[in-house]
Structure formats: structure tokens, C-alpha cells
KOLKOLLUM-572450 format. One record per residue (C-alpha): residue number from 1; chain; x, y, z. Coordinates in steps of 0.05 Angstrom, whole numbers, plus 32768, in hexadecimal, padded with zeros to 4 digits. Layout:
BEGIN
(rec NUM A (X Y Z));
...
***
This chain:
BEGIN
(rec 1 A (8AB1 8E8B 8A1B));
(rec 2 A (8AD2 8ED2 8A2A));
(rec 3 A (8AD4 8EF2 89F7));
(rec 4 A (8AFF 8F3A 89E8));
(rec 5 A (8AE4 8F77 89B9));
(rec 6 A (8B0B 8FA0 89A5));
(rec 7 A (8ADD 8FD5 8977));
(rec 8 A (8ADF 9023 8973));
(rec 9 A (8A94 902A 8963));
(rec 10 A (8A6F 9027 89A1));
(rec 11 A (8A29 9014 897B));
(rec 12 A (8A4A 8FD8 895C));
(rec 13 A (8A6D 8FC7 8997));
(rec 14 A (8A2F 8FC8 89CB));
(rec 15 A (8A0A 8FA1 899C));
(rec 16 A (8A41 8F71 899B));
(rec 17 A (8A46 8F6E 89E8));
(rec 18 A (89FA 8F5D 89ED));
(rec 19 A (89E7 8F2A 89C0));
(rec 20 A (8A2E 8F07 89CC));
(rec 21 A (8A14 8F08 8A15));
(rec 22 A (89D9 8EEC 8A01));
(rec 23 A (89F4 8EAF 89EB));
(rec 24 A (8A19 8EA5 8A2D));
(rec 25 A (8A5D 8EC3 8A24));
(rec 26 A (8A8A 8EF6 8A4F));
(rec 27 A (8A98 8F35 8A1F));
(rec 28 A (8AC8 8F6F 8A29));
(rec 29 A (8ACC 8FAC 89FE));
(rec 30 A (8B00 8FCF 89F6));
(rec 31 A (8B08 900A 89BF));
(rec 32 A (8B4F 9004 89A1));
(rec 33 A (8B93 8FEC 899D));
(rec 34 A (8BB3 9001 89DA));
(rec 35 A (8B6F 8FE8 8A05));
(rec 36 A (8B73 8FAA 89DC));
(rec 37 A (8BBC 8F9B 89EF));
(rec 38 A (8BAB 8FA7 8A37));
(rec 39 A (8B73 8F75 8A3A));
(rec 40 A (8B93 8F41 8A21));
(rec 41 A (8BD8 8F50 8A4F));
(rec 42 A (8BA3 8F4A 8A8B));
(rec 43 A (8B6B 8F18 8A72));
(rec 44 A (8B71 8ED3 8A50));
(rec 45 A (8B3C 8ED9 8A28));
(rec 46 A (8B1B 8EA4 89FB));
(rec 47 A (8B12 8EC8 89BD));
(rec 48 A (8B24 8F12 899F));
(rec 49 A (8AF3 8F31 8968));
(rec 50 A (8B1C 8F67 8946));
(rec 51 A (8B0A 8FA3 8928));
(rec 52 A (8B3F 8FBA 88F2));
(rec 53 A (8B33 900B 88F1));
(rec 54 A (8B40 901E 8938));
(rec 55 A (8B3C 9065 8950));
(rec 56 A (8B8D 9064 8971));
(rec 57 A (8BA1 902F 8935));
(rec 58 A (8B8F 8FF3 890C));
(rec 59 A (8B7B 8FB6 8927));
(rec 60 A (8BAE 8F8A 8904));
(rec 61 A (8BEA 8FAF 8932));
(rec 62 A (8BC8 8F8C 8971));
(rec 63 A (8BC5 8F4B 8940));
(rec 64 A (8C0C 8F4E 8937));
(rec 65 A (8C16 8F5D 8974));
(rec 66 A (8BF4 8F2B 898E));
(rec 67 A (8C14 8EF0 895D));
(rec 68 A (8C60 8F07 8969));
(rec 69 A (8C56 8EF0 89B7));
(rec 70 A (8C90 8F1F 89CA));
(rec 71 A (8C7B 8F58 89EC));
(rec 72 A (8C77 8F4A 8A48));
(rec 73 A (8C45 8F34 8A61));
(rec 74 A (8C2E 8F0A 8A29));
(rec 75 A (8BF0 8F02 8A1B));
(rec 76 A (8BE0 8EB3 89FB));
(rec 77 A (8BF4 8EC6 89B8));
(rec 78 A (8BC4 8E84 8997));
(rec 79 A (8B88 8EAA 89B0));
(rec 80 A (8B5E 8EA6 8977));
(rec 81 A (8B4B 8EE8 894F));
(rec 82 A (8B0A 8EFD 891F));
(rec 83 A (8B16 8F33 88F5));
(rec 84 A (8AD8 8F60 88F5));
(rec 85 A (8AD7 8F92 88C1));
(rec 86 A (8AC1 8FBE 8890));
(rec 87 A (8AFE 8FB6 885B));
(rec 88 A (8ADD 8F87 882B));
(rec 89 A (8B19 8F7E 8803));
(rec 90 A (8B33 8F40 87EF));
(rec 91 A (8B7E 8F5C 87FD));
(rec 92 A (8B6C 8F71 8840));
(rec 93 A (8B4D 8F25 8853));
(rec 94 A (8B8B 8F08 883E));
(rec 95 A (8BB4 8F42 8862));
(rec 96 A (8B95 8F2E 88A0));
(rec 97 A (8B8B 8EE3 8899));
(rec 98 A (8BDA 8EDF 8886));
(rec 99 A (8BE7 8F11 88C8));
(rec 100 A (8BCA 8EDE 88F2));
(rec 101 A (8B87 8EE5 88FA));
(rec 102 A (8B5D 8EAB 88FE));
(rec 103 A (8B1C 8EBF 88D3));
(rec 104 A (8AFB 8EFF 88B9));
(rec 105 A (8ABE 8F16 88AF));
(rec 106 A (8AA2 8F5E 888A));
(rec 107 A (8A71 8F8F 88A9));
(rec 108 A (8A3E 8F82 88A4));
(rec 109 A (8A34 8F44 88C4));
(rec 110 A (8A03 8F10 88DF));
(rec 111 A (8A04 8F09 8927));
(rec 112 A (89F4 8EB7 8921));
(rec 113 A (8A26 8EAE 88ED));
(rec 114 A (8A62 8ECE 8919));
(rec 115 A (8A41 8EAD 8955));
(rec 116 A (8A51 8E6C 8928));
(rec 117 A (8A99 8E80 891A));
(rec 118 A (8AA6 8E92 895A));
(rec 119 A (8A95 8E4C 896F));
(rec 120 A (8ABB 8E2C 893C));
(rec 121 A (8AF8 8E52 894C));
(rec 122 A (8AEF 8E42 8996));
(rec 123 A (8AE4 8DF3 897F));
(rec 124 A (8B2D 8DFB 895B));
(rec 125 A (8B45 8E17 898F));
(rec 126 A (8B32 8DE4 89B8));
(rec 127 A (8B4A 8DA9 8988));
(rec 128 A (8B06 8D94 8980));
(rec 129 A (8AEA 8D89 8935));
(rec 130 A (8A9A 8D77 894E));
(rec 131 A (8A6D 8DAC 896B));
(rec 132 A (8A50 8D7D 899C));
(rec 133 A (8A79 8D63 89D8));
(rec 134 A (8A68 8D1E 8A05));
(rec 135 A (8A7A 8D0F 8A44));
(rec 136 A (8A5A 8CC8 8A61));
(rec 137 A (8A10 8CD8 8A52));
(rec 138 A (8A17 8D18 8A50));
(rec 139 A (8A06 8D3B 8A05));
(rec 140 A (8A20 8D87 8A02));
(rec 141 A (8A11 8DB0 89C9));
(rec 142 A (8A2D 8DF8 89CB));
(rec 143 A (8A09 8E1C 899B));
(rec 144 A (89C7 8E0C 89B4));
(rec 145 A (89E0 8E0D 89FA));
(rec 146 A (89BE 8DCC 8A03));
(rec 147 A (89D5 8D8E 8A3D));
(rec 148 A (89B1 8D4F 8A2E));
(rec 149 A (89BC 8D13 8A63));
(rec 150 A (89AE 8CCC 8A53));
(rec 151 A (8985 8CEA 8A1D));
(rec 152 A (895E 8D1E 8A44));
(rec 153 A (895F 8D6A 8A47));
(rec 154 A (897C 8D83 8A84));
(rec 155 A (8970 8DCD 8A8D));
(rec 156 A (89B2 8DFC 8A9F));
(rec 157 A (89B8 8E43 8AA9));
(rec 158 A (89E2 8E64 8A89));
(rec 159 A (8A1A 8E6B 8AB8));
(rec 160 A (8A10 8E20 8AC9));
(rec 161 A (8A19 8E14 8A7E));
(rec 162 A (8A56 8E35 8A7A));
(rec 163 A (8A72 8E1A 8AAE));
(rec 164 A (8A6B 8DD2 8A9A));
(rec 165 A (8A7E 8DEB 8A4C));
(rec 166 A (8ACA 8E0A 8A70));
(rec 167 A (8AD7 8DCC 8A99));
(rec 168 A (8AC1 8D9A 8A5C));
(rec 169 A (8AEC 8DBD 8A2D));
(rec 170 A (8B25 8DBA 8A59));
(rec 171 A (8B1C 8D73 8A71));
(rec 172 A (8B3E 8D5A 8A9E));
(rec 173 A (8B65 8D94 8AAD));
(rec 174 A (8B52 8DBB 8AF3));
(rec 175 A (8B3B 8DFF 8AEF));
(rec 176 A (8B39 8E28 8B2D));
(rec 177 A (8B06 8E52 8B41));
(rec 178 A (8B2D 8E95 8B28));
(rec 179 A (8B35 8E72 8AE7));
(rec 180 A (8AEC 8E65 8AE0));
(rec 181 A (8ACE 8EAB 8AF1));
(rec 182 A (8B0A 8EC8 8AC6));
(rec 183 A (8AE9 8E9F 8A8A));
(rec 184 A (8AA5 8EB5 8A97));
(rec 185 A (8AA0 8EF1 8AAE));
(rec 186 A (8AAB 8F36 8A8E));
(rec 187 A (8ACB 8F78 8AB2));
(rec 188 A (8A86 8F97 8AC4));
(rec 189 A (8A66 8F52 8ADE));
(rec 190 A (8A61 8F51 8B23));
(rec 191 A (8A75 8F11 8B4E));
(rec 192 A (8A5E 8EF3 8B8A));
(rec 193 A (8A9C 8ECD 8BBB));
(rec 194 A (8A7E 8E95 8BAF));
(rec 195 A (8A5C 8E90 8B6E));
(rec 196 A (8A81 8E5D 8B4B));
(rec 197 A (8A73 8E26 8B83));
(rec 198 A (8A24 8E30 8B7D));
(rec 199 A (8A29 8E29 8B34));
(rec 200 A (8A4D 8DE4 8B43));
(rec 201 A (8A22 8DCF 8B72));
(rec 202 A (89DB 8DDC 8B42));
(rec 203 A (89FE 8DB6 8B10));
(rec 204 A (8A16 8D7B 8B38));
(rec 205 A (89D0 8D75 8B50));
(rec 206 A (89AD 8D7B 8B07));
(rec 207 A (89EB 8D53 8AE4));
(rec 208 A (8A06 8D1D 8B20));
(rec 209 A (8A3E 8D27 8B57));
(rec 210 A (8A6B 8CFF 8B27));
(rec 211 A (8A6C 8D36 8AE4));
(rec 212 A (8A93 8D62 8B12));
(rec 213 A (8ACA 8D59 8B46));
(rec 214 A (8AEF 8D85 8B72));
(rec 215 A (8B38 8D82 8B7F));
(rec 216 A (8B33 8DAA 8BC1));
(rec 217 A (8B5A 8DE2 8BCB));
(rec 218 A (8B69 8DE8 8B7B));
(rec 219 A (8B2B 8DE4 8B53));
(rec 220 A (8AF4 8DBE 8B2B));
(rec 221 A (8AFC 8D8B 8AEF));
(rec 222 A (8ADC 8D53 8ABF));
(rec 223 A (8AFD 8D0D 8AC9));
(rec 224 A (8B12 8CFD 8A86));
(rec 225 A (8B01 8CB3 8A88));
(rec 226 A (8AC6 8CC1 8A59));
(rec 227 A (8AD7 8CFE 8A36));
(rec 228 A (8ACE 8CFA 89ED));
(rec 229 A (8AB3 8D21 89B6));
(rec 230 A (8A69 8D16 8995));
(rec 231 A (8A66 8D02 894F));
***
């Protein structure tokens, strides 16, 4: 998941950066409106958490923003949003829940519970109402980060995980190579040419040659044949 943060207070925000990147995910900072707007006119990301008290403005201009789709280029204006903030007032959780935003949570917080509600939001996003996903034999559980196939353990990195997680939640769409490093990696990662295809290649020799295919010249996918959600 790439995820956007847009927060003023660097502590908060670095802290944010690392354990999010702990759990796997691409995350960007970026410390106000205006650097907000510009990541999300030059990223797609995943998933923005929102800080409301902004050092150039509030945070609910680059929700609206964001939700009237009309400004060029347009940024995907269903990308899901989580309020972070300090305002624990009932009027300002409906403000923002009624401006568009798709949860909110008060400072402080606990990391694992807006780890959880970022996967939940990602799962709606998605169209998806279980947590775990199936494919064949495969078993994937995001939150623990976990592939299971024909009942066993297989053991991913992190990147391999992620992989899989992008192409299974798109299935059977094809996503190219550009469209895979844009969803995993963040500005300050750096990228070997050809990254993506050894990821591919561990994983089709720890999951099968049939989990993923290649449409050459365009990119990877998950035949949909046996694509189906876990109960």
C-alpha cells in the first residue's frame, strides 16, 4: 500500500513513516496543503492520512479539494482519507466525516488500531468485505502478512508480499512494471532497473509458475479463474 502523510509535526510524522514502513507499506510525508495537493497531482497513492491543523492551512481544504475532482491534473478523487487529529470535538468529526473523509481518528492514537483502519479502508476500497483473500490454494492474510499454500506457510519478503497483495487485489487486471514500483515504493527508496522482475521470479519459484503470468511487453497479473474471497 502507498500511503500519503500529510502532517506539520515532523516527530509525529517520522514516527508515522517508520512503523507504517514496518508493516510493509510505501510512505511519503509531506508537511501541508500545498505539498499535499502536489503529491497527489503526481502520485496515485493508496491511502492519505490527514492532519487537520496544517502550518500553510487546514487539512480539510486539501479534503475538499480532493472530493470536488475539478481542479487539472486530477488526482483520483475516491482516494480514501483518515483524519488524524487533535480536535476531539464531536462537531469537528462530523465536519470532516460529512466533508468527505473516510474515518477519523484523535491524537493520540494507537499505531495497531490505525494500522487496522487503514486496512479496512483499503479492503473498501477494494470492494472486499473479508480481511483474508484466496486465490486456488493460496491463503493471504494482510494484517499478518502471512501466504499459506495448500495449507503450509510459505515465507515472503516483504517486497515479494507486496507484490503478490497489488496484483491479487487487482485481479485480473495487468499492472506494468511502472505501476508496481509506483505502488511500492516511496520518493527516497531507491530502485534497481530491474527489481520488479526478481521479485517475480522468487515468488514464482516459492508460489508456482502458474500464480503469476506475464503479458510481455505490458505487465504481470493473477488469472482470475480462481479468485475469490476467504470467509
Amino acid at each position: 500500500m502507498r500511503v500519503l502523510v500529510v502532517e506539520d509535526d515532523e516527530g509525529i510524522a517520522q514516527g508515522l513513516q517508520v512503523n507504517l514502513q514496518r508493516l510493509g507499506w510505501a510512505v511519503d510525508v509531506v508537511p501541508g496543503v500545498a505539498g499535499g495537493w502536489a503529491a497527489l497531482c503526481a502520485e496515485p497513492f493508496d491511502l492519505v492520512l490527514l492532519d487537520l491543523g496544517l502550518a500553510d492551512g487546514d487539512g480539510t481544504q486539501l479534503l475538499g479539494r480532493l472530493r470536488a475532482g475539478t481542479a487539472k491534473p486530477l488526482p483520483d478523487r475516491q482516494t480514501p482519507v483518515l483524519i488524524m487529529t487533535a480536535r476531539d470535538q464531536v462537531a469537528s468529526r462530523i465536519a470532516g466525516l460529512d466533508l468527505g473523509a473516510d474515518d477519523y481518528v484523535t491524537k493520540p492514537f494507537d499505531i495497531d488500531e490505525l494500522a487496522a483502519r487503514m486496512r479496512a479502508l483499503r479492503r473498501r476500497a477494494m470492494g472486499r468485505a473479508q480481511s483474508l483473500l484466496s486465490h486456488g490454494d493460496l491463503l493471504i492474510d494482510p494484517a499478518a502478512r502471512t501466504v499459506a499454500r495448500a495449507g503450509l506457510l510459505v515465507e515472503l519478503s516483504a517486497r515479494e508480499f507486496a507484490i503478490l497483495l497489488a496484483l491479487l487485489e487487482v485481479c485480473p487486471r495487468v499492472l506494468s512494471r511502472p505501476q508496481i514500483e509506483a505502488h511500492l515504493y516511496n520518493w527516497d527508496q531507491a530502485l534497481e532497473s530491474n527489481a520488479i522482475e526478481v521479485h517475480v521470479h522468487h515468488l514464482r519459484k516459492k508460489l508456482g509458475e502458474d500464480v503469476i503470468r506475464t503479458l510481455r511487453g505490458v505487465g504481470y497479473f493473477v488469472p482470475a479463474q480462481s479468485m475469490e474471497s476467504a470467509t
